[in-house]
C-alpha positions, 0 to 999 in steps of 0.5 A: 743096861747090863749084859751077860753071857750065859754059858751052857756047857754039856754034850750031844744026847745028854737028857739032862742038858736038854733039860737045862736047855729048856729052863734056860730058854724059857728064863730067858724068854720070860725076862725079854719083857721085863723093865730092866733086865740085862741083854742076856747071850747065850752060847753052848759048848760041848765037852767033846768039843773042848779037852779043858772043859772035859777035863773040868766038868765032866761028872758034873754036866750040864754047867751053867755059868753066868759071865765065866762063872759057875752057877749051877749044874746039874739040873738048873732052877728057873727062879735061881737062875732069873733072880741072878740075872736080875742081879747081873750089873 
């Protein structure tokens, strides 16, 4: 079975990360009962936290990145992101 490391990066009171939070939680509670999906973790970072991230991806918070990667920003697509999952090997 594959793993992967999803990376939510945005910043306390942002109404948007919040958003994606949500998507992101419901995904990911949706593909526990799939045959086949990946061990999927998740962790948060705040860009108040980490000067670099701030630096990266202020103007473009939340940012989700798959296994250190960038899929998406702003608002995050439940079908999207459950399709790369999938994907994940």
């Amino acid at each position: 079975m594959s793993t992967a490391l999803l990376t939510l990066i945005g910043k306390p009171g942002c109404h948007l990360c919040d958003d994606a939070r949500a998507v992101v939680t419901t995904v990911l509670a949706d593909l526990a009962a799939e045959p086949g999906a990946p061990d999927v973790a998740l962790e948060e970072k705040s860009i108040l936290d980490h000067a670099e991230l701030h630096e990266l991806y202020v103007e473009e918070i939340p940012v989700l990145l798959i296994n250190g990667l960038v899929h998406n920003y702003w608002r995050i697509d439940p079908t999207r992101l459950r399709t790369a999952l999938l994907e994940v090997r």
